[in-house]
C-alpha atoms as a printed R data frame, in Angstrom:
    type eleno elety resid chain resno       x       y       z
1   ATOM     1    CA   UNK     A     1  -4.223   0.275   3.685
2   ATOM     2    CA   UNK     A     2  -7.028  -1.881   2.178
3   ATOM     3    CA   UNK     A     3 -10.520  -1.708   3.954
4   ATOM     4    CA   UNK     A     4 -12.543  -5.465   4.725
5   ATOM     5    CA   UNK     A     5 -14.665  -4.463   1.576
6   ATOM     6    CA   UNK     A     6 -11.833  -4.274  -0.913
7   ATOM     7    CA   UNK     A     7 -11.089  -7.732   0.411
8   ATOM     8    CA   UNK     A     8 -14.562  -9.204  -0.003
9   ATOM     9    CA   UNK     A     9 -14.857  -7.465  -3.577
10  ATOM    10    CA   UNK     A    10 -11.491  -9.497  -4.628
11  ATOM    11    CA   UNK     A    11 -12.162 -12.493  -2.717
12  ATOM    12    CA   UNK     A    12 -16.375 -13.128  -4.370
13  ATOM    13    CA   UNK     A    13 -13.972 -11.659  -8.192
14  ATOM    14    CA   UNK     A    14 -12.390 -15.184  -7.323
15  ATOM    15    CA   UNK     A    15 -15.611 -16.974  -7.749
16  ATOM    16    CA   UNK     A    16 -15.644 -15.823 -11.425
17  ATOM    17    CA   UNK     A    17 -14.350 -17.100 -14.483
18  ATOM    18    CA   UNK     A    18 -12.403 -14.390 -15.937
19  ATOM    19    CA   UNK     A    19  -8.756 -13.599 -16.224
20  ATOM    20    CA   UNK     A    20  -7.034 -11.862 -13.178
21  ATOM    21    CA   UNK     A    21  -3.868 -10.344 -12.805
22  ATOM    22    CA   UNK     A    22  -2.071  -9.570  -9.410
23  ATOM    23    CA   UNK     A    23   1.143  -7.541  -9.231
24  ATOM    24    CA   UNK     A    24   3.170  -7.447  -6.289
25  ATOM    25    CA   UNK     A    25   6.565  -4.775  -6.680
26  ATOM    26    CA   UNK     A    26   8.277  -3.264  -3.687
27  ATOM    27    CA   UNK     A    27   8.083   0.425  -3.342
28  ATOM    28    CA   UNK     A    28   9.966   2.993  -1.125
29  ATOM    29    CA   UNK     A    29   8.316   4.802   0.967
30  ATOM    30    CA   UNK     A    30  10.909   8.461   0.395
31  ATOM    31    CA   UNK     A    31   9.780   9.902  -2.539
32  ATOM    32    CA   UNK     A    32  12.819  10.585  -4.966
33  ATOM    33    CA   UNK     A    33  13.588  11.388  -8.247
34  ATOM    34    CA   UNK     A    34  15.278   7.771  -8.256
35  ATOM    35    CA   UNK     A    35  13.380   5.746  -6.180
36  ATOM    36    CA   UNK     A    36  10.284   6.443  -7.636
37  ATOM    37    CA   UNK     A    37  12.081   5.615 -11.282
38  ATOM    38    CA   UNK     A    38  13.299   2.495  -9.722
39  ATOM    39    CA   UNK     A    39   9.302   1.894  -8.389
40  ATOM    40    CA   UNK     A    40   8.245   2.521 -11.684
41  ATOM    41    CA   UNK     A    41  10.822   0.345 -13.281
42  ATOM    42    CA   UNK     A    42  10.048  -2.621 -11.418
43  ATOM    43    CA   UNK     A    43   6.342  -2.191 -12.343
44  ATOM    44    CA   UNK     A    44   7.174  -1.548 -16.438
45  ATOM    45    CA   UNK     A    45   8.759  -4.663 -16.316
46  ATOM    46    CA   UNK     A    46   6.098  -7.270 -14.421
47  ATOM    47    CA   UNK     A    47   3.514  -5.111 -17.131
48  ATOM    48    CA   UNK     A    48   6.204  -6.282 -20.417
49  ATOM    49    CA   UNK     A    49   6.675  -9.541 -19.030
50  ATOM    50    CA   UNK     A    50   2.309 -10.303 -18.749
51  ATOM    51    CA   UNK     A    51   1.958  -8.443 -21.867
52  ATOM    52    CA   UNK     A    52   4.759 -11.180 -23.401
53  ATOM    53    CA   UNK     A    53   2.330 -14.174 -21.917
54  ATOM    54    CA   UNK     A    54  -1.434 -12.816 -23.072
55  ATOM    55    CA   UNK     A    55  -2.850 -14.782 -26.004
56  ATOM    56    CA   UNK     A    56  -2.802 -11.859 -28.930
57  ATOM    57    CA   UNK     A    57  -6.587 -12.534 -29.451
58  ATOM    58    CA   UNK     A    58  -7.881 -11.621 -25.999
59  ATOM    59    CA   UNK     A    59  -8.380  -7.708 -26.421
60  ATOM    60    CA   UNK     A    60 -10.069  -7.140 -23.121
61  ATOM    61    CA   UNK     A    61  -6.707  -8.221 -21.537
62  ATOM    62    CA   UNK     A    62  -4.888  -6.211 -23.439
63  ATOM    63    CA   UNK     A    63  -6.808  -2.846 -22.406
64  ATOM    64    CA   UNK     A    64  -6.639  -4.168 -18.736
65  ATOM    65    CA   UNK     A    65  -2.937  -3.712 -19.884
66  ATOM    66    CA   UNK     A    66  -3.662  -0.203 -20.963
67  ATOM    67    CA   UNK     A    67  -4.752   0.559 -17.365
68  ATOM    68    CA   UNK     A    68  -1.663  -0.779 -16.166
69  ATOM    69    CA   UNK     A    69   0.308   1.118 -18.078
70  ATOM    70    CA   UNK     A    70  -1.613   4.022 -17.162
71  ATOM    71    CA   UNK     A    71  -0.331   3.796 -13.470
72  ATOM    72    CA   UNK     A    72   3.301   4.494 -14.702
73  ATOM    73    CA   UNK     A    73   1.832   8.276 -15.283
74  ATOM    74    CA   UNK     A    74   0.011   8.482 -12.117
75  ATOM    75    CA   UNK     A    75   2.642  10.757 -10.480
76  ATOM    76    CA   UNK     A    76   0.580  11.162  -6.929
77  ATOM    77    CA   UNK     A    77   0.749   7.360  -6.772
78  ATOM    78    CA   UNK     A    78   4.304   7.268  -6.718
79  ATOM    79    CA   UNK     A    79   4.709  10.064  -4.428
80  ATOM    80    CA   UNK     A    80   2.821   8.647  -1.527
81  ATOM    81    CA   UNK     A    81   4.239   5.003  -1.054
82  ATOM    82    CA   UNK     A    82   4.338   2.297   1.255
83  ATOM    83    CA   UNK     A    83   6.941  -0.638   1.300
84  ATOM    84    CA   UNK     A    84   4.992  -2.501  -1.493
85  ATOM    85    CA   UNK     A    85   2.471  -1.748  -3.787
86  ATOM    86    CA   UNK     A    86   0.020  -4.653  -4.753
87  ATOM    87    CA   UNK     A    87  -2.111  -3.933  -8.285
88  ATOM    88    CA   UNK     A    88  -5.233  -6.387  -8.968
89  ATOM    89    CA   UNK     A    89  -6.671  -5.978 -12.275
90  ATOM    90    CA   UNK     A    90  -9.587  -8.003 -14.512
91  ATOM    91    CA   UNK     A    91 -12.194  -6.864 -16.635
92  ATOM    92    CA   UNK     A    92 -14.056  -5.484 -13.682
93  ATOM    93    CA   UNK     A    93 -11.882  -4.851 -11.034
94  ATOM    94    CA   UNK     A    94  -8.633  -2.261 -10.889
95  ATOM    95    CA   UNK     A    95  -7.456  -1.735  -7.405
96  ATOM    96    CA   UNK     A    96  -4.208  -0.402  -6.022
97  ATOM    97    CA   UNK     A    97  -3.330  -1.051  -2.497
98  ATOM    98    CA   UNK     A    98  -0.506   0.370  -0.583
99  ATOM    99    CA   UNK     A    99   1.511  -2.344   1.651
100 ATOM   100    CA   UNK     A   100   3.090  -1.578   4.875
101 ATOM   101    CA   UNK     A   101   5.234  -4.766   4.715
102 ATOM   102    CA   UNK     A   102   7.844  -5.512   2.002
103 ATOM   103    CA   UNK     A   103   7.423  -7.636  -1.000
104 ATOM   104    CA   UNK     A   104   9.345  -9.447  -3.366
105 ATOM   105    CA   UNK     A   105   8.453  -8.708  -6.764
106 ATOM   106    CA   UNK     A   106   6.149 -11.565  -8.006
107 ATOM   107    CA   UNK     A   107   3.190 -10.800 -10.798
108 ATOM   108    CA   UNK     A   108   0.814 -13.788 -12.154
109 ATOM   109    CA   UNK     A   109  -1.709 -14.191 -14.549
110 ATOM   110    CA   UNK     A   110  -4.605 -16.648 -13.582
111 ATOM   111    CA   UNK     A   111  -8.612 -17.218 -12.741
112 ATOM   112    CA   UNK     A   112  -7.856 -15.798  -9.477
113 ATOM   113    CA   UNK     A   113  -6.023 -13.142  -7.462
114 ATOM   114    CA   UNK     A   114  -3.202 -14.039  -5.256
115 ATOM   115    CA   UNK     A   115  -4.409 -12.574  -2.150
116 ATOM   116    CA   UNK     A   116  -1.752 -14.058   0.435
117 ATOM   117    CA   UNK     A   117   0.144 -11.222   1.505
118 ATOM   118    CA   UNK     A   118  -2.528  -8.826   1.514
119 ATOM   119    CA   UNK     A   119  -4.755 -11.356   3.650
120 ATOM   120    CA   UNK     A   120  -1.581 -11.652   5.883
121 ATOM   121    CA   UNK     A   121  -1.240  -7.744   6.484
122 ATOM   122    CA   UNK     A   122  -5.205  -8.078   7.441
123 ATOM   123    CA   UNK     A   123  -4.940 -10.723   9.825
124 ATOM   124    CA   UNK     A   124  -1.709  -8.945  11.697
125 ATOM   125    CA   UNK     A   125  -2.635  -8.214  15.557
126 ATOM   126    CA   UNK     A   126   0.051  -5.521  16.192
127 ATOM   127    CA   UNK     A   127  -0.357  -2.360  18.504
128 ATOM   128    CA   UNK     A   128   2.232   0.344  19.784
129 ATOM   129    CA   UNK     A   129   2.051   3.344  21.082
130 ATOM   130    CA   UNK     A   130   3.871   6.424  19.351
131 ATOM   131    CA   UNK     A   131   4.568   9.817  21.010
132 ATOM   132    CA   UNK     A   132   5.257  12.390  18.802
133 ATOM   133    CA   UNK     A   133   7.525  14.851  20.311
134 ATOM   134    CA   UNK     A   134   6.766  18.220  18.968
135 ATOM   135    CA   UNK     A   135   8.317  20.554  21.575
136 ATOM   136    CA   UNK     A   136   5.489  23.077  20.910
137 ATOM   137    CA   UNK     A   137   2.186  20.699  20.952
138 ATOM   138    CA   UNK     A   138   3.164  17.033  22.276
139 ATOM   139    CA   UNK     A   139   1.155  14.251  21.168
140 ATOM   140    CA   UNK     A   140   0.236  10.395  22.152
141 ATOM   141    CA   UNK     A   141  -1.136   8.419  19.251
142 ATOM   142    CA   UNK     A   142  -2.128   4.516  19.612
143 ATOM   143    CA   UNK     A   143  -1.123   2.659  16.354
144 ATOM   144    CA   UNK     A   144  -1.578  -0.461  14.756
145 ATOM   145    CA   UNK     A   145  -1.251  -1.613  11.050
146 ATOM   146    CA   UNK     A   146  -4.691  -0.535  10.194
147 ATOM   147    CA   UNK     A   147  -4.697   2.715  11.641
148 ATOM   148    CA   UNK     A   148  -3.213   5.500  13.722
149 ATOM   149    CA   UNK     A   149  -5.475   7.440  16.745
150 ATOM   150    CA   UNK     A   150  -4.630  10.481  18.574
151 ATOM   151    CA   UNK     A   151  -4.847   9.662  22.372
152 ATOM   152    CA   UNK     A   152  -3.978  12.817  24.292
153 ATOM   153    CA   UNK     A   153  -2.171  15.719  22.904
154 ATOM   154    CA   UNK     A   154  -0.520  18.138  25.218
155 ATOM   155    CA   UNK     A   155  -0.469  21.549  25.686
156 ATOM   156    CA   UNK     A   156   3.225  23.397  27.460
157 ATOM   157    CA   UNK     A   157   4.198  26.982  27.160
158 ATOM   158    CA   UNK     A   158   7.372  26.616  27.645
159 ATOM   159    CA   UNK     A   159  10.246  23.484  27.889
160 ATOM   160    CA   UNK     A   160  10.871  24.923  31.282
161 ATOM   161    CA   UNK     A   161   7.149  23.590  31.840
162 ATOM   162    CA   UNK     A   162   7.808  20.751  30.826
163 ATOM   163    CA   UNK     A   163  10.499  19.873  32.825
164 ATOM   164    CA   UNK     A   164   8.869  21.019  35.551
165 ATOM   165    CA   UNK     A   165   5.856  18.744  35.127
166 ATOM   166    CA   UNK     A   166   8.759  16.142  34.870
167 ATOM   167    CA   UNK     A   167  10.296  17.437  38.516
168 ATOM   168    CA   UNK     A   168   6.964  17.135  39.908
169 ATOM   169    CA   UNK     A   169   5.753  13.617  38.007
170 ATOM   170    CA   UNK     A   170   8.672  12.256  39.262
């Protein structure tokens, strides 16, 4: 997940004059040898169809291509995804931020990012508790879209233990 600075950094890149680009693709989160080519895939083509739009004399767009292209070799990236991946590139800015919601696959090409959906995720007020159940070390974690805290873990030595807490508890 994006932190409140990456957010500030993009929004004040806004104020500026230069060329932005914002990719949206979504990605699976199980790593496979197909859905990562499929990731992959849908980000080749959003990086064709830009390259197909830039004016042939702006260089400095074209090596902000470059680093786009680069991603397709980043093999830990696609490894480790979320449900989208959002890319925002200019001459001074290359960030790549892992979305827990799903996106449809949109890119543009502009004087400023397209920061809706990642402002969205930001602004989301969701909490839950998870219990991980782990027979050997039990564990209570409070979790919201931001983050994930451990809240108690326990400690059994046997499931017979824990059924008898259960007994009692009840």
């Amino acid at each position: 997940m994006t932190s409140a600075k990456t957010i500030k950094k993009l929004l004040e890149a806004n104020k500026t004059n230069d060329t932005k680009i914002s990719i949206y693709i979504p990605t699976h989160p199980k790593s496979n040898g197909s859905s990562v080519h499929e990731d992959k895939t849908l980000l080749k083509n959003a990086i064709q169809e830009i390259s197909a739009k830039l004016p042939k004399h702006e260089s400095s767009l074209h090596r902000i291509v470059e680093k786009l292209n680069g991603l397709l070799a980043e093999e830990e990236l696609w490894l480790h995804q979320d449900l989208s991946l959002a890319i925002f590139a200019s001459e001074d800015i290359f960030e790549t931020i892992k979305m827990p919601i799903e996106t449809t696959p949109h890119f543009s090409v502009g004087k400023e990012f397209i920061l809706n959906p990642l402002l969205a995720i930001e602004s989301m007020d969701f909490s839950c508790l998870a219990f991980d159940m782990n027979l050997e070390t039990p564990r209570l974690f409070s979790a919201n879209v931001k983050s994930m805290q451990l809240l108690k873990s326990y400690k059994f030595k046997s499931m017979s233990e824990i059924m008898e807490q259960d007994y009692q508890q009840n």
